[in-house]
N, C-alpha and C positions, 0 to 999 in steps of 0.2 A: 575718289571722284566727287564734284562739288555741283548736284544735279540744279538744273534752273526751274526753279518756283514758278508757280503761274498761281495768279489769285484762285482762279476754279480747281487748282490741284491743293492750296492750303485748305479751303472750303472743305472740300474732299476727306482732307487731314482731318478737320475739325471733328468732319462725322465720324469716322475712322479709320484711323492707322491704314489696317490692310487695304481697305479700297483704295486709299491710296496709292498704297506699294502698287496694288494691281493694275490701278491705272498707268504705271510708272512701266511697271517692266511687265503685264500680259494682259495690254488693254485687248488684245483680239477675245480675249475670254467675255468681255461686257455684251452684256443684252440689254438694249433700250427699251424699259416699258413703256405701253403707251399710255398712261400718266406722266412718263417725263415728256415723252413726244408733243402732248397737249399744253404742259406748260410751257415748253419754249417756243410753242407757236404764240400762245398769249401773250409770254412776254417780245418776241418781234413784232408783233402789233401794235405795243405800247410802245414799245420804241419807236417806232414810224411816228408816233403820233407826238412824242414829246420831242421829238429833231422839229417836225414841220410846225412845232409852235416854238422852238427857237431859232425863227428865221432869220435868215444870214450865216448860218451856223458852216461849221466847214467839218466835211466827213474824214478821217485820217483813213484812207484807204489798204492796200498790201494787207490781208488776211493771211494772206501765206507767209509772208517774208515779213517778221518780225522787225529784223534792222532796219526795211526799208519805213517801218511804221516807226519807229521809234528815230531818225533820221527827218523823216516829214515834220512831225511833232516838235523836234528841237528846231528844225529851219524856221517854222510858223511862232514859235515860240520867242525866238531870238528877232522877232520881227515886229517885236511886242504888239501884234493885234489885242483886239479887243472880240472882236467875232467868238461867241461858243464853240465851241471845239468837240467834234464827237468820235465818239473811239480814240481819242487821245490814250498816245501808246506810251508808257515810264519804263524804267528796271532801275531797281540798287540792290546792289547784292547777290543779284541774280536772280531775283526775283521781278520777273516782268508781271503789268496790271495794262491792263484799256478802262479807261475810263465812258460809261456811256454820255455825259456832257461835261465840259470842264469850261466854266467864265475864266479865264485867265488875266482878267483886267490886274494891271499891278498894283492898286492899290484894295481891291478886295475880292484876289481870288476864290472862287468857289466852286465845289464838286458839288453837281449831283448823281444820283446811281438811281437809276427806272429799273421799278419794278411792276408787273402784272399784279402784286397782292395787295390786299385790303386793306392790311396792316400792316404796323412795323413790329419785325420779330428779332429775335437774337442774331441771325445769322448773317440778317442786312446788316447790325452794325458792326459783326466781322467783317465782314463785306466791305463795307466804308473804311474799318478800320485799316486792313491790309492797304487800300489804295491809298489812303492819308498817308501811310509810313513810308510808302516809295515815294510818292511825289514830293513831299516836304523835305526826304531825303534828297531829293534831287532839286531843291532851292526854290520852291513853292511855298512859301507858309500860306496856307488855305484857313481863309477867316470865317471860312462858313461850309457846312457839309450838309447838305440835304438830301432827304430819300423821296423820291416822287411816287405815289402809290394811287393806284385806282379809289376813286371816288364810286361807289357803287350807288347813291342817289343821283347821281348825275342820267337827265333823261337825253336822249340825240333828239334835237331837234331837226336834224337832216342838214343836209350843206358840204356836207365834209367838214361842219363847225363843229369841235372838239375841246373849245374854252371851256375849261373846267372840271374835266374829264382824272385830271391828275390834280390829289395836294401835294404840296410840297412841306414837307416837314422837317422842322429843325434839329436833327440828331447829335448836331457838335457835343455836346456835354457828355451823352451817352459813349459815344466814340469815342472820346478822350481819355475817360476812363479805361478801356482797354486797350488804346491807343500802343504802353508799353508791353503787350503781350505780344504783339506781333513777332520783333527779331527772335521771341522764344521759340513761337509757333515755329518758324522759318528752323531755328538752329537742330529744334528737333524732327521736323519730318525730316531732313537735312539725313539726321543719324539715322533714322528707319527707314530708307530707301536704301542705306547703303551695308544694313544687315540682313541678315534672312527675314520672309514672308513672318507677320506679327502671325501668334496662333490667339485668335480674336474669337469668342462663341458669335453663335447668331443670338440677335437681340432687338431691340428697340432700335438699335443706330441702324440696321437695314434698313428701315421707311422715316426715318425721320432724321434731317427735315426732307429729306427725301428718299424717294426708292434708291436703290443702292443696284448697279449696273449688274452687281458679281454676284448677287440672292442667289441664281442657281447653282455657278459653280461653288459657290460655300458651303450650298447644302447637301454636295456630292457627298456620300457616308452620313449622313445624316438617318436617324432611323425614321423607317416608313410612316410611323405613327409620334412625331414629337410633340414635348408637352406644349410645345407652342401653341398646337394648334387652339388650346382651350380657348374656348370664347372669352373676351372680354378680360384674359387672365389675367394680367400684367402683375401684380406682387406676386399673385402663386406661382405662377410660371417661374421668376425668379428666385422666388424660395425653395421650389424642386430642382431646380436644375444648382443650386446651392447645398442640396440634400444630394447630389449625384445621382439624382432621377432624368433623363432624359426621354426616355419612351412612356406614352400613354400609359403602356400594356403591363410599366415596373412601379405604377403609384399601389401603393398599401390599399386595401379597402379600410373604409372609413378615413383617411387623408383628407376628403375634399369637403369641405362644408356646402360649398354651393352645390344645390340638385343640378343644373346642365351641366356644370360641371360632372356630376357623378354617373350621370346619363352617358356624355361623351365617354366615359371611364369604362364605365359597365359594357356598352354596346361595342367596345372596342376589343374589349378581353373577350366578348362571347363571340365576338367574328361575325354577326346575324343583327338585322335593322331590328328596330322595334316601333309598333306600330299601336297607341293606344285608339282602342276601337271610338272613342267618342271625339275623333278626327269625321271619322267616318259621318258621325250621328250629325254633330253638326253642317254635314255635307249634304246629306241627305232631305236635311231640314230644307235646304234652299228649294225656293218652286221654281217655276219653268215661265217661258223659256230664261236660258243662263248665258250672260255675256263675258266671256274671256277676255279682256283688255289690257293691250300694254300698248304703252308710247315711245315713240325714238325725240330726242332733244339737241337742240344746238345750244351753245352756248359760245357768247363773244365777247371778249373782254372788254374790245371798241366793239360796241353798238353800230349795226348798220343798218339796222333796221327803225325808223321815227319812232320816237316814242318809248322804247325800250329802253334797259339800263343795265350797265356792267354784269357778265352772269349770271343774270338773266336764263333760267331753262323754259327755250322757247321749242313749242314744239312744230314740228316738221310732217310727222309718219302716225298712221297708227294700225293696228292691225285688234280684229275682233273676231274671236270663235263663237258663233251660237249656237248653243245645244237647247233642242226642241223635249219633252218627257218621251216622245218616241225614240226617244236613242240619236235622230237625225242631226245632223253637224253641216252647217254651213261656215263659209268664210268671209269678211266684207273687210276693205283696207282700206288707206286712203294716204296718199305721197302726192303732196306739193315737190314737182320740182322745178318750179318756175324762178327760185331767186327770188321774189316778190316776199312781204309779209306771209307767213301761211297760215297766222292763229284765226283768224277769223271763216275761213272756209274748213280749218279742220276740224272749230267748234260746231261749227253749223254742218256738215257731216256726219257728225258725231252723233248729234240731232236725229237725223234721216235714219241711222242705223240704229240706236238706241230703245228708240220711242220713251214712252212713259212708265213702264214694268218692267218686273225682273232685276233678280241682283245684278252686279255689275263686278265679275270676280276679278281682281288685281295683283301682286305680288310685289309686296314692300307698299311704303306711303306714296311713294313715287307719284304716282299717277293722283292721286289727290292733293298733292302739291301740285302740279302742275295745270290741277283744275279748279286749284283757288285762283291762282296765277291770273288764270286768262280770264276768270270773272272779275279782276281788276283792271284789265288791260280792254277788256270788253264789258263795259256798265252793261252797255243795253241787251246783254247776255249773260246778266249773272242771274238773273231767275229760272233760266233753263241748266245753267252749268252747276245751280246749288242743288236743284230736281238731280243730276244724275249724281253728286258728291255723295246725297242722301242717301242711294242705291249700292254704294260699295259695299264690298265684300275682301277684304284684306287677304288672302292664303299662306298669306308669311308667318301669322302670328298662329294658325294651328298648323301648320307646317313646326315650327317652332319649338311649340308645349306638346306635340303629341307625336313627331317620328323623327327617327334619328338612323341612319344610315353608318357603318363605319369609314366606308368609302367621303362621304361627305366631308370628312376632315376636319370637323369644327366649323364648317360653313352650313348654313342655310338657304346661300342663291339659288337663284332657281338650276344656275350655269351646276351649281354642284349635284344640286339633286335629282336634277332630271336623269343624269347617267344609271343611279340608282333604280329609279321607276320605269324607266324606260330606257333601257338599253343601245334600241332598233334605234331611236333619235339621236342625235348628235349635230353638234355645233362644229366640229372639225375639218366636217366636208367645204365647209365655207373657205373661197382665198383669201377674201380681202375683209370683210365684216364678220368679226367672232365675238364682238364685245361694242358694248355700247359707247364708248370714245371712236374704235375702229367706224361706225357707224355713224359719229359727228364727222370723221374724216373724208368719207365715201360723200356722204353731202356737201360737204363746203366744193368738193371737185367736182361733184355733179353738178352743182350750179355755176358755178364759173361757165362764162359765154364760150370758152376758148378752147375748152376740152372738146376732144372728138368726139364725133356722136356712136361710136361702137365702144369708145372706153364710157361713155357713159349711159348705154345701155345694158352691159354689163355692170357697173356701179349699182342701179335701179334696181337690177333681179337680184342683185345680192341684200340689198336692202329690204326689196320687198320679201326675199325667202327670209331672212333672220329675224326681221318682227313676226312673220307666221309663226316661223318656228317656236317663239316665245309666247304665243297663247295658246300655240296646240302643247304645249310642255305644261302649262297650268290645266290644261284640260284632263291630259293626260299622270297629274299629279293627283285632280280632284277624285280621277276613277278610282286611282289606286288607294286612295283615304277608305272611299266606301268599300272596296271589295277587303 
């Protein structure tokens, strides 16, 4: 059997063999993470945007029906326009591509391929590669390949004007060069679709360059404790698992030179966290009152907001625990969900809740990234927003250096830790917001005019529970340091 190629299933190949297969013969096993879910919305945005700046352009329609795409394409084709062509549908060999624009002018045909990223990377010029070898196969000599990439200095002026928003970069030379890999690529998935499942370890090709759909089902039989999880491991990991070490609990002692490394090791074989007490000390140290701070963020590829720029982590939400020396615990939040700008009202909030004392506890840089951010975006509020920068309090970094959890897994998120410290707490109870992408999702739907207004007051209470959740989990981490 002589199965039919699609560019995103070589891609696939690229990364590896089996996802491939898996995608071939038991795609129902694939789990969409929502890191891929965020990228292909970024990149359908960027698409909108580089069609409507090649106006006149003509869409090749039939998503479903292959032939009838590939049938359009040759009648518009044979009609020698000159109009841009988008989703322009090819096959040779049986390898079918859609081109996202194709100039077809006869005297200097040219591709380009839209992408949402920054750069150009390896993949993009498989990418171009694969669609150069079907097209040209199929009587295009194409004199110019380009990859159109977000411009992240690019600021929106408003308008729905978006000149300049994408460069356009000349990758012909790059592409050329691998130009003749392709029918290889093609001849071998070709044979590993039509043998048994590759027996493939897990590695590096699970997240790069992408998440890989099938991470869970691969890791069925995987032991509880792998060496993967070591923080940061990448050569040791490979060299144990080259030793025929795969579990934590089977590394030798003295094996690891790095101490987190031998931390992760130790606290893993003992079964029991460890908690060094001057966690605690420097907890203690902090006076009162104590503000627990986390943020929720959008981020848009296209800018829709004046003034902003590609990527952009704008923020939306924030939620604050304050702890008084009396033991007394209040709460104060704050959700724009108007659609409108929101940095400026949620820095000047921020304000009102804040004042001018006391730490300001955090968890990762996050949030002091995002309060350089808006002291850029806001001149005339960078003298209040560098007053609260001063005030952090990071808990990642003695979270860190002084406890370690075995359940934690080689993470440090708070998502990991808190099940540790707190038990009673849990993120699971949530439907629709568990994670902070989930949580740019629930916003972009919430402000849309056109949503109901019970589906988006349900959106609101989940958002507003899940940032709670995330300063009472810092709160509740700080207790546990001291006691």
């Amino acid at each position: 059997m002589s199965y039919r190629l699609s560019k995103s299933k070589i891609l696939s190949g690229r990364q590896c063999v089996k996802r491939l297969y898996l995608e071939v013969h038991q795609p129902q096993l694939a789990e969409i993470s929502p890191s891929t879910q965020q990228v292909e919305w970024w990149g359908d945005e960027v698409l909108k945007v580089a069609r409507a700046l090649n106006q006149g352009g003509i869409l090749i329609g039939h998503d479903h029906d292959l032939n009838q795409a590939l049938a359009q394409t040759s009648s518009l084709l044979e009609k020698s326009i000159s109009n841009p062509l988008f989703e322009a549908a090819f096959e040779n060999e049986g390898v079918l591509v859609r081109s996202d624009v194709l100039f077809p002018d006869p005297r200097e045909p040219r591709l380009v391929e839209v992408k949402a990223a920054t750069s150009v990377e390896d993949y993009h010029l498989e990418d171009c590669a694969v669609q150069a070898w079907v097209i040209e196969n199929r009587g295009i000599p194409l004199t110019r390949i380009e990859l159109a990439r977000v411009d992240t200095s690019f600021i929106y002026k408003g308008g729905q004007n978006y000149q300049g928003l994408l460069v356009h970069e000349d990758v012909t030379p790059a592409v050329r060069q691998i130009y003749s890999e392709v029918p290889k690529w093609v001849k071998e998935f070709r044979q590993v679709l039509e043998g048994p499942m590759p027996n493939i370890e897990m590695g590096r090709q699970c997240s790069k360059p992408f998440d890989c759909p099938f991470m869970c089902h691969c890791s069925i039989g995987q032991p509880e404790y792998p060496v993967s999880i070591l923080p940061y491991g990448g050569k040791v990991v490979g060299e144990l698992l080259s030793e025929g070490i795969s579990d934590i609990r089977d590394i030798p002692v003295g094996r690891l030179a790095n101490p987190t490394h031998e931390r992760v090791r130790r606290v893993t074989v003992a079964g029991e966290f460890e908690l060094d007490p001057q966690a605690g000390e420097i907890v203690r140290n902090l006076p009162f009152p104590r503000y627990y701070l986390d943020f929720e963020t959008i981020q848009f590829a296209v800018p829709v907001w004046v003034g902003t720029s590609p990527y952009q982590q704008l923020p939306f939400q924030w939620s604050c625990h304050i702890e008084e020396s009396s033991g007394a615990l209040r709460h104060e939040e704050f959700l724009d969900t108007s659609g409108e700008p929101p940095m400026r009202s949620f820095a000047e909030s921020l304000f009102a809740t804040l004042g001018n004392n006391g730490p300001i506890l955090h968890y990762h840089h996050f949030e002091k990234t995002i309060l350089k951010l808006l002291s850029k975006l806001l001149p005339g509020l960078s003298g209040q927003l560098d007053g609260l920068i001063a005030r952090l309090v990071d808990l990642l970094p003695i979270a860190r250096n002084h406890y370690y959890h075995p359940e934690m897994k080689g993470s440090w998120s708070i998502k990991a830790v808190l099940p540790c410290v707190a038990p009673d707490l849990s993120y699971s109870s949530f439907e629709e917001v568990m994670d902070g992408q989930a949580a740019q999702r629930a916003y972009l739907e919430l402000i849309k005019p056109e949503s109901p207004e019970d589906r988006r007051k349900k959106l609101e209470e989940e958002l507003r529970s899940y940032c709670q959740l995330d300063t009472l989990a810092m709160v509740r981490l700080a207790h546990h340091f001291q006691q």
